[in-house]
C-alpha positions as CSV (number, residue, x, y, z in Angstrom):
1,X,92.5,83.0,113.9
2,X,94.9,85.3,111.9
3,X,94.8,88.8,112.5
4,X,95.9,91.9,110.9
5,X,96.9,94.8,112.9
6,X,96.3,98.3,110.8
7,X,98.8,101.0,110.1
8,X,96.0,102.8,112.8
9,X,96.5,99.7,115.3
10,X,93.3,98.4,114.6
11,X,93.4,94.7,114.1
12,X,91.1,92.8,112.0
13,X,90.8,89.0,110.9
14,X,92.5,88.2,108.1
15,X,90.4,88.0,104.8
16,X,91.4,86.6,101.6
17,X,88.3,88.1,100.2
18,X,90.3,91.9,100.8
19,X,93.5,90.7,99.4
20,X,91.3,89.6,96.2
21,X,89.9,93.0,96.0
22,X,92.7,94.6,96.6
23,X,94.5,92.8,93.2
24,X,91.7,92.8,91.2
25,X,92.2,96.6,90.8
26,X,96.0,96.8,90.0
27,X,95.0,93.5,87.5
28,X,91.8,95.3,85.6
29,X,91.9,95.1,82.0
30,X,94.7,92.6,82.7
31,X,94.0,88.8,81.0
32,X,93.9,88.0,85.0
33,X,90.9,85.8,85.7
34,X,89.1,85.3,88.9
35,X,90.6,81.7,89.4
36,X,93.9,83.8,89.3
37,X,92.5,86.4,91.8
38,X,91.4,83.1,94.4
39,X,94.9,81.1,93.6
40,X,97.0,84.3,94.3
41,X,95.0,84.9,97.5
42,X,95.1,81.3,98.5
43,X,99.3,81.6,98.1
44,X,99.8,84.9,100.0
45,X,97.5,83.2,102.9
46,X,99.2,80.4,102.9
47,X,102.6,82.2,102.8
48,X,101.3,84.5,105.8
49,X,100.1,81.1,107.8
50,X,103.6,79.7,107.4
51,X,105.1,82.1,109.6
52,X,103.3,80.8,112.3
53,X,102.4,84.3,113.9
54,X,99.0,85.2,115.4
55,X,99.2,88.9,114.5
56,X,100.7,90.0,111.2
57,X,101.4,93.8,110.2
58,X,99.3,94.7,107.0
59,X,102.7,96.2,105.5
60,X,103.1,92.3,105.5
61,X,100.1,91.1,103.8
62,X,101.4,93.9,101.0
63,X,104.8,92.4,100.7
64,X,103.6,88.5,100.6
65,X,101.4,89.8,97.8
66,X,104.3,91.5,95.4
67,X,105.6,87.8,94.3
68,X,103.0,86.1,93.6
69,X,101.2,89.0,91.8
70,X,104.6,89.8,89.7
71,X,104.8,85.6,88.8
72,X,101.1,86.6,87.8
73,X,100.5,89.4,85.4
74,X,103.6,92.2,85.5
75,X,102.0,95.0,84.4
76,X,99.5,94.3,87.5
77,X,102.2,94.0,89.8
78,X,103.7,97.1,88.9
79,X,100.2,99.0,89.3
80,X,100.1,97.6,92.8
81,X,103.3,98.1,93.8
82,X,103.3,101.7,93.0
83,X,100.7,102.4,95.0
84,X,101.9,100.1,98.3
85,X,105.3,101.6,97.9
86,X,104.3,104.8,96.9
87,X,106.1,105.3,93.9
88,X,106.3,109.5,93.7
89,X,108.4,109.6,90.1
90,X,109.2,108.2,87.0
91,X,112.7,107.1,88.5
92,X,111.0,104.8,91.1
93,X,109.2,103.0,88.0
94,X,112.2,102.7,86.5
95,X,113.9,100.8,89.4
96,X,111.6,98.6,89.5
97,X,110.9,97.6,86.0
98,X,114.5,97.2,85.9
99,X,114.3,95.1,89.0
100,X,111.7,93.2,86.9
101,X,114.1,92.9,83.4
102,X,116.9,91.3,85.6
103,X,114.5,88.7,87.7
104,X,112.7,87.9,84.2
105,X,116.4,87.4,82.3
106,X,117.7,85.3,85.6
107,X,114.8,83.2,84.7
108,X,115.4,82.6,81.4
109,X,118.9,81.9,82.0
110,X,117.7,79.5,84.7
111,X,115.3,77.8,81.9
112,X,118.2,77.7,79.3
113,X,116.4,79.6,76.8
């Protein structure tokens, strides 16, 4: 069984069911379906599994969830990750849309278009 261990210390099972909830705030009124929702959960799961470890840190369960969410539905992921990172002024959304312009244009460049 997976656990997560709490900023508190409190550990918990791991449920993919929380990390859906979780998303399907930052993604409302976002053209994110629920299919989405269960895929994205299904990948950060997976992602967590693969490190082989017993206990994982929820601070982890946040980060495994930035990529795939940001692959997802932009906008989304930046709603999210202002509010795991706790983004406290307009600079930090800055960084990180700018983050997000230079990922998307390596992209493209890596798609030769």
């Amino acid at each position: 069984m997976l656990a997560v261990v709490k900023r508190s210390g409190v550990t918990e099972p791991f449920s993919r069911e929380k990390v859906v909830t979780g998303v399907r705030r930052a993604c409302q009124g976002r053209p994110v379906n629920e299919d989405d929702l269960q895929q994205l959960a299904q990948r950060v799961e997976d992602a967590i599994r693969s490190t082989g470890a017993a206990e994982i840190p929820s601070h982890e369960v946040g980060l495994a969830i930035l990529g795939p969410l940001r692959e997802l539905d932009e906008v989304a992921y930046l709603r999210f990750a202002s509010v795991y990172r706790s983004f406290s002024s307009i600079e930090d959304f800055e960084k990180e849309i700018a983050g997000l312009r230079a990922a998307m244009a390596k992209k493209a460049e890596r798609e030769g278009t």
